[in-house]
C-alpha positions as CSV (number, residue, x, y, z in Angstrom):
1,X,0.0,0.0,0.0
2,X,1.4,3.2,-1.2
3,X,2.3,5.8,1.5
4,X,0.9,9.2,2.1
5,X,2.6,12.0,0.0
6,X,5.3,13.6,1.7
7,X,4.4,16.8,0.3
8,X,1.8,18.9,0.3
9,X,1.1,20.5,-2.9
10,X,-1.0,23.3,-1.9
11,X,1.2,24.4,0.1
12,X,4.8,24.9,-2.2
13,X,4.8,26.6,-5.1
14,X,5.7,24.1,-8.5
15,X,6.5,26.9,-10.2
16,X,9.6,28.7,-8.7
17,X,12.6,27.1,-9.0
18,X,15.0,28.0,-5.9
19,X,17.5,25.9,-7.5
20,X,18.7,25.8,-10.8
21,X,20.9,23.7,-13.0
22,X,24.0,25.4,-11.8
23,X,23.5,25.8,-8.9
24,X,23.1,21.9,-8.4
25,X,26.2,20.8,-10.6
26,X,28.4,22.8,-8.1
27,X,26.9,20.0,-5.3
28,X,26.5,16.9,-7.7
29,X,28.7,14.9,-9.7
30,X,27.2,13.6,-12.4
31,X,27.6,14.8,-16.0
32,X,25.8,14.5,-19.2
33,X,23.1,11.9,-19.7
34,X,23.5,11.2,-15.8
35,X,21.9,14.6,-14.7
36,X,18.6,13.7,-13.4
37,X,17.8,16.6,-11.8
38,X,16.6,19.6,-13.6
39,X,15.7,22.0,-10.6
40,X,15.2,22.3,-6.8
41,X,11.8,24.1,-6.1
42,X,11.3,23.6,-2.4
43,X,14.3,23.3,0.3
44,X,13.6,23.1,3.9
45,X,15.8,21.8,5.8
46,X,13.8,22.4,9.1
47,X,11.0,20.8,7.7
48,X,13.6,17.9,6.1
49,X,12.2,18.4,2.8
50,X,13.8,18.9,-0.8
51,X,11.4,18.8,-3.5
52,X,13.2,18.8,-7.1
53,X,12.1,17.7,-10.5
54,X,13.1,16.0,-13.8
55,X,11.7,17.5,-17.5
56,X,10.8,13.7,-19.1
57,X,11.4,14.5,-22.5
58,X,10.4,12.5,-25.6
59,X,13.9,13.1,-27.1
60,X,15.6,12.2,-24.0
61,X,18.4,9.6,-25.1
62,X,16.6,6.3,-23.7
63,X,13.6,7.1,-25.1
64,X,13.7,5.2,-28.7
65,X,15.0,2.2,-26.8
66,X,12.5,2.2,-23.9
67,X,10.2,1.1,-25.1
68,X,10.1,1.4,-28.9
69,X,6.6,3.1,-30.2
70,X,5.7,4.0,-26.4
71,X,8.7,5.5,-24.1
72,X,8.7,5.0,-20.5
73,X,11.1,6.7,-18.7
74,X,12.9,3.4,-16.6
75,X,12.2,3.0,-12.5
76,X,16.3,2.8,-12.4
77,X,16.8,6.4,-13.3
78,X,13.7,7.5,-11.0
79,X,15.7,6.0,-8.2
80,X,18.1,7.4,-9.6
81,X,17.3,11.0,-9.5
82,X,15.8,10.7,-6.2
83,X,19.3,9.3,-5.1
84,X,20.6,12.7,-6.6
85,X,18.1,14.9,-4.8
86,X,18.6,13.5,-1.4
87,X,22.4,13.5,-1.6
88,X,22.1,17.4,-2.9
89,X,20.0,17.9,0.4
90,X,22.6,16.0,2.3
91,X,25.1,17.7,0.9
92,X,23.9,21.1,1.6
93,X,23.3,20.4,5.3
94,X,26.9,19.0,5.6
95,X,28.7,21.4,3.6
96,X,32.3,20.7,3.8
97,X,31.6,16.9,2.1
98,X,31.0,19.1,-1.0
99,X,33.2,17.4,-3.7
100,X,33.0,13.7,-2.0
101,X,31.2,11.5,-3.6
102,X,28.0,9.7,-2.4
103,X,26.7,6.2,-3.7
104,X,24.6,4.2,-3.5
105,X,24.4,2.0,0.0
106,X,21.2,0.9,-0.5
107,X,17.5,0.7,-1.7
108,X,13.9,-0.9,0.5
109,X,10.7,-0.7,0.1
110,X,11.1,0.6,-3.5
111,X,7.6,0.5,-5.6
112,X,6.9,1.7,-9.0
113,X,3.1,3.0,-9.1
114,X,2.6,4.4,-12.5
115,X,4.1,4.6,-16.2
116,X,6.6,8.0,-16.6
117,X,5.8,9.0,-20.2
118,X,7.3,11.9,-21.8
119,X,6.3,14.9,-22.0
120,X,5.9,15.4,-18.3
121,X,7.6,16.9,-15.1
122,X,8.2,14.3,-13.0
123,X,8.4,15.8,-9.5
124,X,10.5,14.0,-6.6
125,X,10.1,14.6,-3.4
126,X,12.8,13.4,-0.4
127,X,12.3,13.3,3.5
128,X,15.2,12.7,6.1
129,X,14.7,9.5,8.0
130,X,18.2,9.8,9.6
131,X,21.6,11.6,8.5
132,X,24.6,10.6,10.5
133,X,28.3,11.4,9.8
134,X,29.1,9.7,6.3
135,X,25.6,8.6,5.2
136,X,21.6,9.0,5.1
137,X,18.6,7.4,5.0
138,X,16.1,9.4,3.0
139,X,12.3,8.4,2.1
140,X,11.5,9.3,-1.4
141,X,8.7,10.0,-3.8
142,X,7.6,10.7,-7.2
143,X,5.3,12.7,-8.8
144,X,3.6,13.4,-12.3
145,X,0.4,15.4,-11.9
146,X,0.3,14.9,-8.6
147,X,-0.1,11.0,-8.7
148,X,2.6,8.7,-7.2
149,X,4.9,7.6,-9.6
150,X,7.1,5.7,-7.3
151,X,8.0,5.2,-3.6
152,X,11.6,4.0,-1.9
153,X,13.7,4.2,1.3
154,X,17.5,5.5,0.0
155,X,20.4,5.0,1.6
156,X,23.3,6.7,1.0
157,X,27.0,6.8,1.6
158,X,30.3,8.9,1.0
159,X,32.7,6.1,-1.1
């Protein structure tokens, strides 16, 4: 059974990013066809909240492969830019492991819920469950028009 959303869209604007591309490859490492997140639109790290989003494109290079005739955009590269959202959020609250690398320790409880088809924001969502030293344990969400996409517990590590 799907979880409650860990957002509430009322209440955050979709519309402003607070974050933008550049601002997030100063924090991330990943280049090129890797880059799965587009923007930061909500950061609170009171609250323990990031909210980000990927533009699912129909040009987007796995799309002809994925499947021919009818692209879905893969649950590996949701994960994946969830992954990349929580570890932006990390790093920002733990700001001199900027330029260490985080990886992947771990994924539970991962669900996919519905089909990501281009053309559509897809909007992730990730809560702190707990940060200590040299990892983090974040619960994460997507969204496309406001129905859940996928669910997952992400763990990550500095390597």
């Amino acid at each position: 059974m799907a979880r409650e959303p860990i957002l509430d869209f009322d209440a955050i604007d979709l519309t402003k990013t607070v974050v933008e591309k550049a601002g997030i490859l100063e924090v991330l490492k990943q280049r090129g066809t890797f880059e799965m997140v587009d923007g930061i639109l909500h950061l609170d790290t009171e609250g323990n909240l990031i909210v980000g989003y990927k533009e699912i494109r129909a040009d987007d290079w796995w799309a002809s492969d994925h499947i021919p005739e009818r692209p879905l955009f893969p649950g590996a590269l949701m994960i994946e830019g969830a992954a990349q959202l929580c570890t932006f959020d990390f790093l920002q609250r733990r700001p001199e492991m900027v330029g260490q690398f985080v990886g992947f320790g771990g994924l539970n409880e991962t669900r996919f819920r519905a089909a990501v088809e281009p053309e559509c924001r897809l909007i992730m969502a990730g809560r702190v469950d707990r940060i200590r030293s040299r990892m983090f344990h974040y619960y994460a969400q997507g969204f496309v028009d406001r129905t859940l996409a996928f669910e997952t517990q992400i763990m990550g590590v500095i390597i």
